[in-house]
RODO-2510 file (C-alpha; in nm, 4 decimals, decimal comma):
residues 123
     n   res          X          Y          Z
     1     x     1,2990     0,9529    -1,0081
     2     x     1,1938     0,6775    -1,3088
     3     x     1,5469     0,7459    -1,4177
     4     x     1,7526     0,5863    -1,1616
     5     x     1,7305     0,1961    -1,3459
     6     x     1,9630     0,0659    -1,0729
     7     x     1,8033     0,1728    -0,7444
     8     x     1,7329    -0,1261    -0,5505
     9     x     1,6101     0,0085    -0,2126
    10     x     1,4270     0,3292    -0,2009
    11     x     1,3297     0,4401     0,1504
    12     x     1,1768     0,7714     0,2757
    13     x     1,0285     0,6879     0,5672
    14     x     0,9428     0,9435     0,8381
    15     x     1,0466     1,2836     0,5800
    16     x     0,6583     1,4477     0,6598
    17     x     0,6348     1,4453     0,2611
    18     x     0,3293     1,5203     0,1348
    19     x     0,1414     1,4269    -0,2353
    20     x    -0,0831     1,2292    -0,4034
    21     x     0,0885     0,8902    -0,3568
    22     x    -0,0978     0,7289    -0,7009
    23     x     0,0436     1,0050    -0,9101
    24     x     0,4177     0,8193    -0,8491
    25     x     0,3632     0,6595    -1,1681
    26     x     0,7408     0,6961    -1,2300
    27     x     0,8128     0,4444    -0,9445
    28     x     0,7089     0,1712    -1,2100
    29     x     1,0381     0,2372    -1,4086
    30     x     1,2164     0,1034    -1,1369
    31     x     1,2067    -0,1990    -1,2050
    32     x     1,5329    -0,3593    -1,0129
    33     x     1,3568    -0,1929    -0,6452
    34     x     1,3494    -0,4722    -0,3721
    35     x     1,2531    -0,1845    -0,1180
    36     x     0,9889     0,0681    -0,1042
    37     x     0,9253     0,2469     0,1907
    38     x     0,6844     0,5628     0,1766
    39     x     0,5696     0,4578     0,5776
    40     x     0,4933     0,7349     0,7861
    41     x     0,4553     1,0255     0,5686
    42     x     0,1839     1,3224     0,5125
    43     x     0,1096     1,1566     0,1674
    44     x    -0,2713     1,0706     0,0647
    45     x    -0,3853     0,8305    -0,2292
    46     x    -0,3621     0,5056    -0,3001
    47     x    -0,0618     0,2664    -0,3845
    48     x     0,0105     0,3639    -0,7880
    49     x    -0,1007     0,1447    -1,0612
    50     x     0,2943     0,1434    -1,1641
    51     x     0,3652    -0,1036    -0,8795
    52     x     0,2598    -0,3835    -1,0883
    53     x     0,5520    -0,2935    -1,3189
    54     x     0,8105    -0,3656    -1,0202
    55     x     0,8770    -0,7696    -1,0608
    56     x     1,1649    -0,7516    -0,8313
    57     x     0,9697    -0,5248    -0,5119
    58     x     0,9660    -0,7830    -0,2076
    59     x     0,8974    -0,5054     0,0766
    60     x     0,6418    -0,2948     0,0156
    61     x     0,6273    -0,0107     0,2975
    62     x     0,2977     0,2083     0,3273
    63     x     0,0210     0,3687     0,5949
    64     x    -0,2434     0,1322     0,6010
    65     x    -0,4892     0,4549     0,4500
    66     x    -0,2621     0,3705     0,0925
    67     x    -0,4721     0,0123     0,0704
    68     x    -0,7659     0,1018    -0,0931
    69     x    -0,7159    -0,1790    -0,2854
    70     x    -0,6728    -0,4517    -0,0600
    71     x    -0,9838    -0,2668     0,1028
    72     x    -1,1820    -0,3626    -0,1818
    73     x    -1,0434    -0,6793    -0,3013
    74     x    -1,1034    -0,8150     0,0686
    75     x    -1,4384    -0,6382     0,0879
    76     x    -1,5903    -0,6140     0,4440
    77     x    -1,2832    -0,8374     0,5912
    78     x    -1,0664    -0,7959     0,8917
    79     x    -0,7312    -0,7877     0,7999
    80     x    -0,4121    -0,7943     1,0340
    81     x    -0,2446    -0,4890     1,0531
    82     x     0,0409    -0,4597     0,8203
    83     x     0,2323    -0,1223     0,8524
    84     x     0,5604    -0,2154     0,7333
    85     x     0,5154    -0,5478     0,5736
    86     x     0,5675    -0,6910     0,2497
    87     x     0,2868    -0,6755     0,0682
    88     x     0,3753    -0,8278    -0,2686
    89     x     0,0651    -0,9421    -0,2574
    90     x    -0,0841    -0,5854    -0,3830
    91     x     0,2176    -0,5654    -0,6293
    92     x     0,1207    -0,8981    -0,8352
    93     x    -0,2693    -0,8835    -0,7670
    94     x    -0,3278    -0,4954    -0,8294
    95     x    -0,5999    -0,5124    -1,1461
    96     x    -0,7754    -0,7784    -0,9483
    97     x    -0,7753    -0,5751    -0,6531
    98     x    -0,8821    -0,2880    -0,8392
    99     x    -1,1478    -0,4265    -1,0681
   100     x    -1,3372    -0,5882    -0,7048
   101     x    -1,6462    -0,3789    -0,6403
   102     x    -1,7049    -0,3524    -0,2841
   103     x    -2,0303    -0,1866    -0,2219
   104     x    -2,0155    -0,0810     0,1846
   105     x    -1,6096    -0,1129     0,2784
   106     x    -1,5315    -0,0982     0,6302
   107     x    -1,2841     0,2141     0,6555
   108     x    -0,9491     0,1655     0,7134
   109     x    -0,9161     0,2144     1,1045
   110     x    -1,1926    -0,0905     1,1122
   111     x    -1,0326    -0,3110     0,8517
   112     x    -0,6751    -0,2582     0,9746
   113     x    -0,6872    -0,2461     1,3377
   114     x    -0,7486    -0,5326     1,6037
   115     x    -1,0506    -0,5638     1,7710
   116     x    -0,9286    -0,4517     2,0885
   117     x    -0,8955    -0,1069     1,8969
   118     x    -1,1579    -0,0901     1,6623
   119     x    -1,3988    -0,1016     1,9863
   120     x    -1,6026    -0,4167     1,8584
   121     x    -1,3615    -0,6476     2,1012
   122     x    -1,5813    -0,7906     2,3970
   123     x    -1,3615    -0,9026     2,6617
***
């Protein structure tokens, strides 16, 4: 796959694939990709190291479980639910996010869902 230079928009959304998501370290080759979208698959791991290598990714489409990261960097936070949002954020942050130690991280149903769902809302 790190040989198609000219793919702008790569999106396999909803395919049940299956893999270790951070062993796509071949996505970093392509580095013209405005669009990633891995949403809704059967893959585990977190978003690859190579995504720091794509300068031109604006949409960055994952399950919320592929976040470690941002799990870390925003240790014990809330954070809104992003499903299919741009996260460029993760792309041009990654070693930061990576090097954060976060001792006790909220999992990712807690740190991705609203209150209402996470069961912690008092109405």
């Amino acid at each position: 796959m790190g040989l198609l230079h000219g793919l702008r928009s790569l999106r396999l959304q909803d395919n049940k694939l299956d893999g270790n998501l951070t062993e796509l370290d071949t996505l970093g080759d392509l580095t013209k990709l405005v669009m990633l979208d891995f949403y809704n698959n059967d893959m585990y791991g977190d978003v690859p190291a190579s995504i720091q290598n794509l300068t031109s990714l604006q949409y960055l489409y994952l399950d919320d479980r592929h976040y470690k990261p941002l799990r870390q960097y925003y240790c014990r936070q809330r954070l809104p639910q992003n499903g299919k949002y741009s996260y460029r954020i993760v792309r041009e942050n990654y070693l930061q996010m990576t090097a954060a130690v976060c001792e006790d991280m909220h999992d990712t149903l807690y740190t991705f869902n609203p209150l209402q769902v996470s069961g912690t809302y008092d109405s």
